[in-house]
C-alpha positions, 0 to 999 in steps of 0.5 A, spaced: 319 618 952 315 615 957 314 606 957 307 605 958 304 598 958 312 595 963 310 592 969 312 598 973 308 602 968 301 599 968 303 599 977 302 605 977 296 606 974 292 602 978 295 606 984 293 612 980 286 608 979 283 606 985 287 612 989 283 617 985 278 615 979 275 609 984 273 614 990 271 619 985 266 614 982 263 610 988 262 618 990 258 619 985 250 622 988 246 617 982 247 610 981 251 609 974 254 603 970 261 604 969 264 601 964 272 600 964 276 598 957 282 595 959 288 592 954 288 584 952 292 581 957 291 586 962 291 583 970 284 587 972 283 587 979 276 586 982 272 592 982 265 596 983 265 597 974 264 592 968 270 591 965 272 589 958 278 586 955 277 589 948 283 587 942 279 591 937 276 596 943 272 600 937 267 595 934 267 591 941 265 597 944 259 598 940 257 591 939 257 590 948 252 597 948 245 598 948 241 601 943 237 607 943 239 614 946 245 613 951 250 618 954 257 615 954 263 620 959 270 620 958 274 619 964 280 616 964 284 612 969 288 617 973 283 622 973 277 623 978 271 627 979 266 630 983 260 626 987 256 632 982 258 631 977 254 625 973 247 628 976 249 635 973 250 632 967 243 628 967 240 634 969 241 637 961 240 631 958 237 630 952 234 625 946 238 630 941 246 628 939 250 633 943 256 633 947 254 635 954 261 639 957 263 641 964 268 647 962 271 648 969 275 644 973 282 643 976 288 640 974 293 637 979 300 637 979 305 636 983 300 636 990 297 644 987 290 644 985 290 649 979 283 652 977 282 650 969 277 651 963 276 647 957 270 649 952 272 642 950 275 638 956 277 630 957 271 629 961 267 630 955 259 626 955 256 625 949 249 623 947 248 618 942 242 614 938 246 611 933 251 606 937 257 610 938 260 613 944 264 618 947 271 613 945 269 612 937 270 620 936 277 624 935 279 624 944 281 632 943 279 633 936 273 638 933 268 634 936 263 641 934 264 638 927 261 633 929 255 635 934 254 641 938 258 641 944 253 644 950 256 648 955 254 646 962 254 653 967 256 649 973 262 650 979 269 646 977 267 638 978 272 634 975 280 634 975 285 632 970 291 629 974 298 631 971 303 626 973 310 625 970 309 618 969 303 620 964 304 620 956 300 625 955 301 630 959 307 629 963 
């Protein structure tokens, strides 16, 4: 099993986060608010995104979001996408409570780009009205029991980093 949250662990991270998630972030061709959820405790570096320390991270979330229609993206912190890909998905935005998912990507591992298709990936957006967002729903679970999920028809623009340091996919 890999340590997660040692010094050395949370290191590499922020390594992987402003190598790959940064870049991909400031790329991106509309402007955003990107918020980041960080652990109490956690050292944050000084960074273009609204972080949050959360202890509670569930109800401290939905307390710190506007109301009415909003659309929430997953990304995690090793992980980056493409400049299109927020203005692909406003493009089929909708006040209607949906998941909006990209099904082609990439996965890195090892210095290899490998294509992929999820029908229901990690980079998952999910439009809401009643508070909640992408992170209140089962990461990788039947989101489809809980709205549906559109498939957007676009080229691969996002890439899942895989990594031996990872606890998910290592």
């Amino acid at each position: 099993m890999v340590k997660t949250l040692d010094a050395a662990w949370l290191e590499h991270r922020w390594e992987l986060f402003e190598k790959y998630t940064v870049p991909s972030v400031l790329n991106q061709t509309v402007d955003i608010e990107w918020v980041v959820l960080f652990a109490p405790g956690t050292v944050v570096r000084e960074g273009p995104y609204v972080a949050l320390h959360v202890e509670d991270w569930l109800p401290e979330l939905q307390a710190w979001l506007p109301k009415g229609w909003l659309a929430t993206t997953r990304l995690d912190n090793d992980d980056y996408i493409a400049p299109t890909f927020i203005a692909t998905i406003r493009r089929y935005l909708r006040e209607r409570e949906e998941f909006l998912n990209i099904p082609f990507g990439y996965l890195l591992r090892d210095d290899v780009l490998l294509p992929e298709k999820h029908t229901a990936n990690p980079f998952m957006t999910y439009v809401s009205c009643d508070g909640l967002s992408v992170y209140h729903l089962p990461h990788g679970k039947a989101m489809s029991d809980h709205a549906p999920i559109i498939q957007i028809p676009t080229g691969r623009l996002w890439t899942q980093v895989i990594h031996g340091r990872n606890y998910h996919n290592g």
